[in-house]
N, CA, C and O of each residue as an XYZ file, in Angstrom:
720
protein
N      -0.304     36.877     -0.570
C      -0.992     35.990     -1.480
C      -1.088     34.608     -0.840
O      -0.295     34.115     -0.037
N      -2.176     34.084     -1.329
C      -2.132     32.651     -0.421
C      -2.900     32.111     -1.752
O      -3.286     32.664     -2.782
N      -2.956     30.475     -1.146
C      -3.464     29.498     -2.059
C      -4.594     28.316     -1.496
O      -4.161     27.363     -0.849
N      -5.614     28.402     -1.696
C      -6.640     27.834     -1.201
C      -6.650     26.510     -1.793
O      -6.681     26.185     -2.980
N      -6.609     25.655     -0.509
C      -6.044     24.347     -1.139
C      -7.744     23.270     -0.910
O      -8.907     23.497     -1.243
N      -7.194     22.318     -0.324
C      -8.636     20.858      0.075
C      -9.471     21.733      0.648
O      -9.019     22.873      0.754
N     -10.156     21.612      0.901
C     -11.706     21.534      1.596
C     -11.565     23.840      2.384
O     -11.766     24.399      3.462
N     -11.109     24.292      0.919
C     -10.941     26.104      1.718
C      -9.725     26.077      2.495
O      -9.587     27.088      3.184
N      -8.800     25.217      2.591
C      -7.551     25.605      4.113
C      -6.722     26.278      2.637
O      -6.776     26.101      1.420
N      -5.890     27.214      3.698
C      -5.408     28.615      3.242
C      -4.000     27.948      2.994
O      -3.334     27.123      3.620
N      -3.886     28.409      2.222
C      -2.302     28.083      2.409
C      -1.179     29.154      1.877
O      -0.915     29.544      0.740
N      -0.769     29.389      2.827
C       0.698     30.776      2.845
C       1.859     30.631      1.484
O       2.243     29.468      1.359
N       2.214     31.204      0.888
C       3.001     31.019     -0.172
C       4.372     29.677      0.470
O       4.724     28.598     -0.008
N       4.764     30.365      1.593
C       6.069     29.433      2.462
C       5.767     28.044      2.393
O       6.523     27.149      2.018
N       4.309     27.923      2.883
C       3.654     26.836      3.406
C       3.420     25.851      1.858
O       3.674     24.647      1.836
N       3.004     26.467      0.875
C       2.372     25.818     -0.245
C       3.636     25.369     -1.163
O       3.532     24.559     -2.084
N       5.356     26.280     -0.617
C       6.116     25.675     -1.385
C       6.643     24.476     -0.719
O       7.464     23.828     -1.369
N       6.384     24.132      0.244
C       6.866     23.354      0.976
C       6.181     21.926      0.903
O       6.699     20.833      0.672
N       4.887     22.254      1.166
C       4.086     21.379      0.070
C       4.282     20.722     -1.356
O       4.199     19.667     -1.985
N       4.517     21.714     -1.414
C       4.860     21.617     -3.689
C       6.327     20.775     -3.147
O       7.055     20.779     -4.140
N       6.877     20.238     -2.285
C       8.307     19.862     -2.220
C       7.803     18.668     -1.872
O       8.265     17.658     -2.401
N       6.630     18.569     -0.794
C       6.625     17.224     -0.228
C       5.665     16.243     -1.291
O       5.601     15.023     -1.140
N       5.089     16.823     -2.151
C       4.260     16.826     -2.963
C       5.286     15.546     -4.437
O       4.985     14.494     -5.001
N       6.700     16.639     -4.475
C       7.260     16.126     -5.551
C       8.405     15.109     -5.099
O       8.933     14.200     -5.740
N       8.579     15.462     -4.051
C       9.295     13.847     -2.929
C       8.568     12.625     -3.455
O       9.071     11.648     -4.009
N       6.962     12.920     -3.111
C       6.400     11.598     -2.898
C       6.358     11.018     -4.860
O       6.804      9.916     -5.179
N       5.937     11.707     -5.592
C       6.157     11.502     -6.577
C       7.229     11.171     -7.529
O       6.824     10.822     -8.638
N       8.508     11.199     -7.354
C       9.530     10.381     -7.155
C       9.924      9.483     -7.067
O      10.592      8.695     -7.737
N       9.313      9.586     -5.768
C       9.732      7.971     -4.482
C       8.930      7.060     -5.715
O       9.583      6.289     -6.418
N       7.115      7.274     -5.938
C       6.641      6.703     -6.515
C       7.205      6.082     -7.734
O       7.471      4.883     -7.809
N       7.384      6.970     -8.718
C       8.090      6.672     -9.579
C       9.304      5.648     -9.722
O       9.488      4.744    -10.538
N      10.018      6.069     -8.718
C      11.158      5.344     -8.301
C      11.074      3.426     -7.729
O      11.638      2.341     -7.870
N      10.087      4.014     -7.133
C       9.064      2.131     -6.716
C       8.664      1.438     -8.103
O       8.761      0.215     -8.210
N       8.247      2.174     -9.088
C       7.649      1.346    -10.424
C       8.893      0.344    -10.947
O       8.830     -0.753    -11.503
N      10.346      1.367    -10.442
C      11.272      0.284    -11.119
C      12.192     -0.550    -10.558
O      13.195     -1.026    -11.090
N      11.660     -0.738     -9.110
C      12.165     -1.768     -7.785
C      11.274     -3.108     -8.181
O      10.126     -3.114     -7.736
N      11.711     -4.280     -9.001
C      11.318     -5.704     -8.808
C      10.810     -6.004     -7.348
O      11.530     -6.027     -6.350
N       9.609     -6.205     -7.382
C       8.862     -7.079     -6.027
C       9.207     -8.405     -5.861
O       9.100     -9.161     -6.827
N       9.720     -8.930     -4.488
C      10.199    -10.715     -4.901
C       8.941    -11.309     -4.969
O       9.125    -12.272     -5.714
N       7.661    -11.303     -4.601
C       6.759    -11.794     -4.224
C       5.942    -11.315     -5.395
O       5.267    -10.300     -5.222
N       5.916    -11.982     -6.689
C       4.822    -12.190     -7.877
C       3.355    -12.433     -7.290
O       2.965    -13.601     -7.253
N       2.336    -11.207     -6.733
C       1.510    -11.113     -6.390
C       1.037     -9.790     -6.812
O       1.701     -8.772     -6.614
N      -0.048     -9.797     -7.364
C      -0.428     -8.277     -7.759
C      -0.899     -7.431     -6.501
O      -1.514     -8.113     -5.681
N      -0.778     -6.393     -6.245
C      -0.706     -5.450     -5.607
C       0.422     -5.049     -4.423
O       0.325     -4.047     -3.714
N       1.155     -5.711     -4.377
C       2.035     -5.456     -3.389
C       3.196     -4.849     -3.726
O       4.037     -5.148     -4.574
N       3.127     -3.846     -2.858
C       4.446     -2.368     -3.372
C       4.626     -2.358     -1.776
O       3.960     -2.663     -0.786
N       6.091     -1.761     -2.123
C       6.743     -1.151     -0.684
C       6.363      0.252     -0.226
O       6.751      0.737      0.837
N       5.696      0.774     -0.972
C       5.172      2.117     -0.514
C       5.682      3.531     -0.352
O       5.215      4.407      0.376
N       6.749      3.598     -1.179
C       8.154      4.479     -0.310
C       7.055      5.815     -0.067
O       6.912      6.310      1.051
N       6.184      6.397     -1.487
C       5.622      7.533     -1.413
C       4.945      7.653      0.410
O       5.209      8.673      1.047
N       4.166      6.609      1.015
C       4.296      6.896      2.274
C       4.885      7.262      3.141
O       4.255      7.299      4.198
N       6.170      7.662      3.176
C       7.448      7.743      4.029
C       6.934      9.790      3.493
O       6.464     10.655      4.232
N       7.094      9.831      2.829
C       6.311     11.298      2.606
C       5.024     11.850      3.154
O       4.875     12.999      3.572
N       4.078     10.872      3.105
C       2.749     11.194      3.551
C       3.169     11.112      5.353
O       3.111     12.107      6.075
N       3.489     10.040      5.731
C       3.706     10.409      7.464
C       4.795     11.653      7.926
O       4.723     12.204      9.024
N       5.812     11.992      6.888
C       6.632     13.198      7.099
C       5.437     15.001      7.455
O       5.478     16.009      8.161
N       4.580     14.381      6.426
C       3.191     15.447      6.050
C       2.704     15.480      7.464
O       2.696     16.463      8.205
N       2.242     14.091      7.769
C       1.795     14.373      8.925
C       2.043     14.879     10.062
O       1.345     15.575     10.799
N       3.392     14.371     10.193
C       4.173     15.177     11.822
C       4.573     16.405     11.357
O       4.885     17.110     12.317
N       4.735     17.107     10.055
C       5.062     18.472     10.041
C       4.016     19.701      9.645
O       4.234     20.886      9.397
N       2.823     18.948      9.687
C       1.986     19.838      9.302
C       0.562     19.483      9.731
O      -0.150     20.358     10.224
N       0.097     18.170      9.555
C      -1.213     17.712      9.606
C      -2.183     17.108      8.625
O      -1.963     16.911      7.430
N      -3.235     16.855      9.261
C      -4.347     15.770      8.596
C      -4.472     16.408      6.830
O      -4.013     15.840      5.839
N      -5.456     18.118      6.871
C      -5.615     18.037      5.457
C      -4.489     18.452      4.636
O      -4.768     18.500      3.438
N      -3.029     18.834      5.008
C      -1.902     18.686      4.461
C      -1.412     17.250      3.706
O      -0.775     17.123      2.660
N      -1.939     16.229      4.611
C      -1.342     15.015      4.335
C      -2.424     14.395      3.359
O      -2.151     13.366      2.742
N      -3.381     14.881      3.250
C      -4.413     14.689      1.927
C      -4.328     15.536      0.992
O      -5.438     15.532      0.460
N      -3.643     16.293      0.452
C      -3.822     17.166     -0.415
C      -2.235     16.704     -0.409
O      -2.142     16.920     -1.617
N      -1.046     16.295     -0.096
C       0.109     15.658     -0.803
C      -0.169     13.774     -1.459
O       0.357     12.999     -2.258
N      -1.201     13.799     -0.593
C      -1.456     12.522     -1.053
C      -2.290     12.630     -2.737
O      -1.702     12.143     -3.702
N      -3.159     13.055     -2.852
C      -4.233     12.997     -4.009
C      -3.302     13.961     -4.913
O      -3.101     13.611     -6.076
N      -2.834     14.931     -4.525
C      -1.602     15.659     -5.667
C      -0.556     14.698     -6.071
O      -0.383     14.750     -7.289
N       0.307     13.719     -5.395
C       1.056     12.709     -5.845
C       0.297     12.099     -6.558
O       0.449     12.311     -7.761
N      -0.725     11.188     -6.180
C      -1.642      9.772     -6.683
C      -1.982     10.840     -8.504
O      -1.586     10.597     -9.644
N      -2.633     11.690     -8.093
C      -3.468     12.616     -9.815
C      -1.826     12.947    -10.867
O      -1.756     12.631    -12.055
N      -0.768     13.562    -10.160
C       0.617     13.545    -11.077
C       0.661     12.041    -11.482
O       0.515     11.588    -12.617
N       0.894     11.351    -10.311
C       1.542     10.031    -11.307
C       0.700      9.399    -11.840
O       1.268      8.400    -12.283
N      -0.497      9.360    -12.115
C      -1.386      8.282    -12.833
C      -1.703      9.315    -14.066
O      -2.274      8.839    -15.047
N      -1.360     10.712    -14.063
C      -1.078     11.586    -15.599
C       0.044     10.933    -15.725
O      -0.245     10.165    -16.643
N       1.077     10.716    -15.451
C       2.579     10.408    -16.054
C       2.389      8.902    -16.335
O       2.645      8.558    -17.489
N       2.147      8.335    -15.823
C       2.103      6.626    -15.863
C       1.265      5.314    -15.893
O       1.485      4.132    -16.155
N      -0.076      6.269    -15.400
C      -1.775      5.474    -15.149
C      -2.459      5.865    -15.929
O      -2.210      6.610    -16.877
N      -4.004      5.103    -15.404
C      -4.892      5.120    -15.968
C      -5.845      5.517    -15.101
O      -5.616      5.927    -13.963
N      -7.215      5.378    -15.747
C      -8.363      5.841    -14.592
C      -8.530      4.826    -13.416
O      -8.761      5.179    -12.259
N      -8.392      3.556    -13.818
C      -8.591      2.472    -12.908
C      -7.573      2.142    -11.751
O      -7.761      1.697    -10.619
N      -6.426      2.513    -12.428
C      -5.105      2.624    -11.228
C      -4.994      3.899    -10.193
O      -4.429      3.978     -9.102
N      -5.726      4.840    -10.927
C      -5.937      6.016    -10.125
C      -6.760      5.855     -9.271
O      -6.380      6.147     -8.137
N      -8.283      5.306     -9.432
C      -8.963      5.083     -8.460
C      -8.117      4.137     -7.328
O      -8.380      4.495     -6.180
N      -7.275      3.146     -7.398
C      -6.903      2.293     -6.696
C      -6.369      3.088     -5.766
O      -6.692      3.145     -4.579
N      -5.308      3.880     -6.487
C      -4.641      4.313     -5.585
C      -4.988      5.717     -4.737
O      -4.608      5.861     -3.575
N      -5.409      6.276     -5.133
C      -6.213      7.301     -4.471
C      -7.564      6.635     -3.169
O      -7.904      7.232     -2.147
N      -7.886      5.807     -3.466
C      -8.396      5.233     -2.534
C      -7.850      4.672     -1.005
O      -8.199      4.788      0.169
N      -7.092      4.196     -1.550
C      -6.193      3.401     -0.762
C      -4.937      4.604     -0.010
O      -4.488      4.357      1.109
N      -4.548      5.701     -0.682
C      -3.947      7.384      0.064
C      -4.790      7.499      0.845
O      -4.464      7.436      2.031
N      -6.248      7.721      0.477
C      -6.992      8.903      1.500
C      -6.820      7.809      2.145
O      -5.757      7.795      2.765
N      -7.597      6.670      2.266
C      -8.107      5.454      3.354
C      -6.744      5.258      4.343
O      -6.908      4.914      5.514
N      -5.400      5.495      3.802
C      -4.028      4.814      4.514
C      -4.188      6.563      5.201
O      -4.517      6.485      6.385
N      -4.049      7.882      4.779
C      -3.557      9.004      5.827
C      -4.826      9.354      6.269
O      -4.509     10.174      7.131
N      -5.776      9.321      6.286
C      -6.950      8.853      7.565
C      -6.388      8.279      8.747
O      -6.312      8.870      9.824
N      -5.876      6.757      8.456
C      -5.720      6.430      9.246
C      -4.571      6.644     10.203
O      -4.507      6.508     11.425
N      -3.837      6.953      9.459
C      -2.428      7.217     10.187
C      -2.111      8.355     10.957
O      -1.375      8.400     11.942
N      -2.987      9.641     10.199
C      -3.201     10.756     11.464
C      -4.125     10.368     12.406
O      -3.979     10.879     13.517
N      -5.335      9.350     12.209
C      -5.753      9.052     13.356
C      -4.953      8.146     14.622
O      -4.928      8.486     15.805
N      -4.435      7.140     14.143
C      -3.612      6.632     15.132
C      -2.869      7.095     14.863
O      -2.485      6.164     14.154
N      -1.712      8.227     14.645
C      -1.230      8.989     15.281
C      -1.272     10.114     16.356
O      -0.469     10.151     17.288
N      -2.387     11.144     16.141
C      -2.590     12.064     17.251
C      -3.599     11.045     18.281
O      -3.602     11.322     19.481
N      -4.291     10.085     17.881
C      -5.124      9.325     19.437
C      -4.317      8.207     19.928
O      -4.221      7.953     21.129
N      -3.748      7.551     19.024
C      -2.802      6.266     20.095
C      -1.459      6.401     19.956
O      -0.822      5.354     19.837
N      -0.760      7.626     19.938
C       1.122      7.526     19.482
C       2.001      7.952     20.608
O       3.135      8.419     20.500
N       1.114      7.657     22.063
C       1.888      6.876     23.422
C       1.751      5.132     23.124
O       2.438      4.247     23.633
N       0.819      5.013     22.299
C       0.950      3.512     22.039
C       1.554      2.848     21.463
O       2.138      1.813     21.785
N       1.457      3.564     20.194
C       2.121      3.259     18.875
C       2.980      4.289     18.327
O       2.687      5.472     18.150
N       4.704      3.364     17.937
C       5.463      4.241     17.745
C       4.937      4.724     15.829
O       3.880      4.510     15.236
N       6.201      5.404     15.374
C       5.729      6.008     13.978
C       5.695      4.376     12.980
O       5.064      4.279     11.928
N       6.287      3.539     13.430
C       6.346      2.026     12.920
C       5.005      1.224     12.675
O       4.778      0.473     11.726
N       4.150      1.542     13.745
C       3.285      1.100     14.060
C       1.989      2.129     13.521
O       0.954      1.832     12.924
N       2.332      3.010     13.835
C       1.824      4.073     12.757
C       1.539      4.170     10.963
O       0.570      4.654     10.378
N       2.459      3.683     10.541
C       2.851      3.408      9.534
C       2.235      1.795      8.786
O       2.041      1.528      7.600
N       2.120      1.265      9.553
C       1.677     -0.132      9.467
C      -0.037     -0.082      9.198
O      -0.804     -0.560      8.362
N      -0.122      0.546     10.078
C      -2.157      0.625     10.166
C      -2.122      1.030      8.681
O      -2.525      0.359      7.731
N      -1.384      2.644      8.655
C      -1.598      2.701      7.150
C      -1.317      1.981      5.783
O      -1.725      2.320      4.672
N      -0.583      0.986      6.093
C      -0.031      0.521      4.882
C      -1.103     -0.949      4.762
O      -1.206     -1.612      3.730
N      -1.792     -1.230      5.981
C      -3.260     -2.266      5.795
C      -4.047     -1.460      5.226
O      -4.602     -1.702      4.154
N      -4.206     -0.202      6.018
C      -5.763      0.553      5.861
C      -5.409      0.702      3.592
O      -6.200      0.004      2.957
N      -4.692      1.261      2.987
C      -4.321      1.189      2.313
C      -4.397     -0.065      1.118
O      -4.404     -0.014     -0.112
N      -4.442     -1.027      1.941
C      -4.284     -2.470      0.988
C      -5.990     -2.943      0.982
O      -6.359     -3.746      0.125
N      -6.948     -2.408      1.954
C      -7.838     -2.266      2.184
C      -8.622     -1.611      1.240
O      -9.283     -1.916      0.248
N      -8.340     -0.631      1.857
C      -9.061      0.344      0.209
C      -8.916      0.337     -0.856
O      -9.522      1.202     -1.488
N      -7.922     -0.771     -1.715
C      -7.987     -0.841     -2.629
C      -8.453     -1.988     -2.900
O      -8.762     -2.249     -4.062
N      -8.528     -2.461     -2.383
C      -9.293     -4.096     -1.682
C     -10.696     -3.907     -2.567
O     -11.063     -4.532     -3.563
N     -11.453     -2.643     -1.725
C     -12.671     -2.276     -1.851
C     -12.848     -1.738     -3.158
O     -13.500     -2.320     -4.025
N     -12.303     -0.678     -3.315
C     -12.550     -0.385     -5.152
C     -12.607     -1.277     -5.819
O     -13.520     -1.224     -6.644
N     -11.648     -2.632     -5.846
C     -11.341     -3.572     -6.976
C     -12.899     -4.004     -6.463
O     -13.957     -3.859     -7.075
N     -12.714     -4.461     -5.411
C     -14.698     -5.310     -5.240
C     -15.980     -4.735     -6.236
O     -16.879     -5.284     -6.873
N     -15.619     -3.554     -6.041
C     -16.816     -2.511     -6.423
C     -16.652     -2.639     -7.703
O     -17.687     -2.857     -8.333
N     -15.363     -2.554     -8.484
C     -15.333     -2.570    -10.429
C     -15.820     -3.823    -10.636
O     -16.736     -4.027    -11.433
N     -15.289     -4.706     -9.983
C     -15.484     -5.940    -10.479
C     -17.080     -6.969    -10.129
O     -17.499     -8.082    -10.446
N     -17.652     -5.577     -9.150
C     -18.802     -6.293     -8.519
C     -18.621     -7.670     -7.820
O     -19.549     -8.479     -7.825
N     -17.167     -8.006     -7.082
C     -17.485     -9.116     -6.826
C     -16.496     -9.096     -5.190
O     -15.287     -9.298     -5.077
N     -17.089     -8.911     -4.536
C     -16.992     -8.808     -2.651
C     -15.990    -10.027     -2.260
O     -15.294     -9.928     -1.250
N     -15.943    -11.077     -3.013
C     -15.065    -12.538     -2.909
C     -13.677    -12.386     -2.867
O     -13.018    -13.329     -2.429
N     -12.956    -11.087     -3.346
C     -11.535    -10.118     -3.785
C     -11.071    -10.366     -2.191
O      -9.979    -10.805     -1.829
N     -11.749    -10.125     -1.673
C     -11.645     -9.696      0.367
C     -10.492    -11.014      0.705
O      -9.412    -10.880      1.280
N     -11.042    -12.202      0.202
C     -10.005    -13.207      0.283
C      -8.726    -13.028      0.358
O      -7.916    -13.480      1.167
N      -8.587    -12.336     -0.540
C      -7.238    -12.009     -0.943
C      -6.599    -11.021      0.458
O      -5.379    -10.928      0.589
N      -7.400    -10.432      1.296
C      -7.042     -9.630      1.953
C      -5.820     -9.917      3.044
O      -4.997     -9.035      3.288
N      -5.763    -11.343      3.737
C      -4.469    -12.299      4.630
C      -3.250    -11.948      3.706
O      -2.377    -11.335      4.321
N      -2.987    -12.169      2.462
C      -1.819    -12.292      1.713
C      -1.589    -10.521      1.564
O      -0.372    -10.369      1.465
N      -2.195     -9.322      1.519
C      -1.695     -8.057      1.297
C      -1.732     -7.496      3.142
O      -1.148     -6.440      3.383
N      -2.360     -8.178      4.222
C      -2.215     -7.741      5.105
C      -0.783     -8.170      5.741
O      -0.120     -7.416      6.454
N      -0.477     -9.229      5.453
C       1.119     -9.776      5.357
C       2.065     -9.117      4.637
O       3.188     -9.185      5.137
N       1.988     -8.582      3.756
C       2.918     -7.972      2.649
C       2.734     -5.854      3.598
O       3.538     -4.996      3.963
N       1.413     -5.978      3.571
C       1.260     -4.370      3.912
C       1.588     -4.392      5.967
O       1.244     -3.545      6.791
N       2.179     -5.406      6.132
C       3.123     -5.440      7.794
C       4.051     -4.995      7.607
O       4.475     -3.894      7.959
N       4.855     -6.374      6.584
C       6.589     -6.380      6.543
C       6.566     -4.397      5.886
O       7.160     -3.511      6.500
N       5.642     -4.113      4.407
C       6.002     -3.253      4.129
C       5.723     -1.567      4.930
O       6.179     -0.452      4.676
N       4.983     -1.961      5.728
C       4.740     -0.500      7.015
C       5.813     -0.609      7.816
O       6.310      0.474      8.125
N       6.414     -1.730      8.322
C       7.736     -1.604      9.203
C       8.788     -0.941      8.172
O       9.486      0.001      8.550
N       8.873     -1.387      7.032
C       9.996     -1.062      6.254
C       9.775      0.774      6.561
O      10.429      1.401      7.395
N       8.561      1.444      5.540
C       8.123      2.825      5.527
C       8.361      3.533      6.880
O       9.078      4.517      7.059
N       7.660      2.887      7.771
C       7.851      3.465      9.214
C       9.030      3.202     10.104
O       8.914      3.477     11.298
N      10.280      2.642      9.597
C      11.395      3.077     10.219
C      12.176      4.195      9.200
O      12.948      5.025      9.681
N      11.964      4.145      8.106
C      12.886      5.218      7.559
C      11.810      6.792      8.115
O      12.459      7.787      8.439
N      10.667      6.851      8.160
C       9.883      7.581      8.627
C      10.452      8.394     10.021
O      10.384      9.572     10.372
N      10.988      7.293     10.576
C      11.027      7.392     11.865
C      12.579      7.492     12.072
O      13.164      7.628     13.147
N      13.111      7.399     10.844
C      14.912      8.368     10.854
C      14.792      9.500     10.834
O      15.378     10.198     11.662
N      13.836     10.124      9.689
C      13.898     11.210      9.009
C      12.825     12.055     11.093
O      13.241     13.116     11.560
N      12.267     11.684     11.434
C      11.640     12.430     12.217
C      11.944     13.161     13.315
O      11.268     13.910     14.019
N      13.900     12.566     13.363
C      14.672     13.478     14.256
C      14.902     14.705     13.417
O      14.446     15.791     13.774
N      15.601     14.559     12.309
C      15.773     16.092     11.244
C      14.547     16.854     11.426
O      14.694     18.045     11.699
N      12.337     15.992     11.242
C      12.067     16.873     11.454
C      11.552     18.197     12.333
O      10.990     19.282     12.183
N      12.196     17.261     13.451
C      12.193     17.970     15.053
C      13.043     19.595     15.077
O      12.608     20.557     15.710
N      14.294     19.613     14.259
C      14.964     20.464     13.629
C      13.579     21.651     13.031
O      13.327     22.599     13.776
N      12.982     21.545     12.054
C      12.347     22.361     11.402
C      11.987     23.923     11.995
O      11.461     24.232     13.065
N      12.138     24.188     11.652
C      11.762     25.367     12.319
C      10.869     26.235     11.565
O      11.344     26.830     10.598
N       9.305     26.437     11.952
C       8.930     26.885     10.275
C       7.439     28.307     11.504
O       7.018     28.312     12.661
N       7.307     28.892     10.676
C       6.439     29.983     11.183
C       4.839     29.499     11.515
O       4.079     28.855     10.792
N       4.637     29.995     12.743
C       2.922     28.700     13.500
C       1.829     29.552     13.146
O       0.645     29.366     13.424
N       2.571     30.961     12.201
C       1.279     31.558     11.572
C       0.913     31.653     10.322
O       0.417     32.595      9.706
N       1.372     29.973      9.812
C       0.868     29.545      8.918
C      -1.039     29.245      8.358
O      -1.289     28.731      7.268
């Protein structure tokens, strides 16, 4: 039996529970971020933990793995805790951040360690939500704001991408079947 997940990819019962794990990690973490005080009274700025999941996705499985834990976290928690408008934010700002992060990961990661990895995504991320808010609000002037979350989405990609980058010796360990 298998389970046909994003865009037709198959997914093996082994494979889809494993998923369903990294799936409810990130949703958690999320959860768990709603009730961490930010020092910096600025709207949008989160530490991101659910990312520390999405780059785990990535080195243990891949690109449409790491989109289909992403938009399964973002659609659970905005049923448990959101709205339509926070959902768009954040779903925007998932796909737009693990885009980027499997891209500079499999093309520049002799360049860039998982830190640095982690970082692109946590701009690309502050970005895309950058852009949705422009688009509700019809007003492109939001972009301003973009210096103060590209500062906040640094410190907070170093934070994500070293615990990322603990967990990535354990997942060297894994040992999981390649006829998935």
């Amino acid at each position: 039996m298998c389970f046909i997940g994003l865009e037709g990819t198959k997914l093996s019962n082994k494979k889809l529970v494993y998923i369903s794990i990294l799936v409810s990690q990130a949703l958690v973490l999320n959860i768990v971020e709603s009730f961490i005080p930010v020092p910096i009274p600025v709207p949008g700025i989160k530490i991101g933990l659910a990312n520390i999941v999405t780059l785990v996705t990535i080195l243990l499985f891949g690109f449409k793995e790491s989109l289909i834990v992403v938009i399964m976290r973002t659609l659970l928690a905005q049923l448990l805790v959101g709205n339509l408008t926070s959902f768009l934010y954040s779903v925007s700002g998932g796909i737009l951040s693990a885009c980027i992060m499997f891209f500079v990961y499999k093309r520049y990661s002799k360049y860039f360690s998982l830190v640095g990895v982690s970082v692109f995504g946590s701009v690309a991320h502050n970005v895309g939500q950058l852009f949705v808010a422009a688009l509700i609000i019809n007003n492109f002037l939001i972009f301003s704001y973009l210096p103060v979350l590209m500062i906040a989405g640094i410190i907070m990609g170093v934070f994500t991408g070293l615990v990322a980058n603990y967990f990535k010796k354990y997942i060297k360990n894994v040992k999981y079947d390649s006829k998935w």
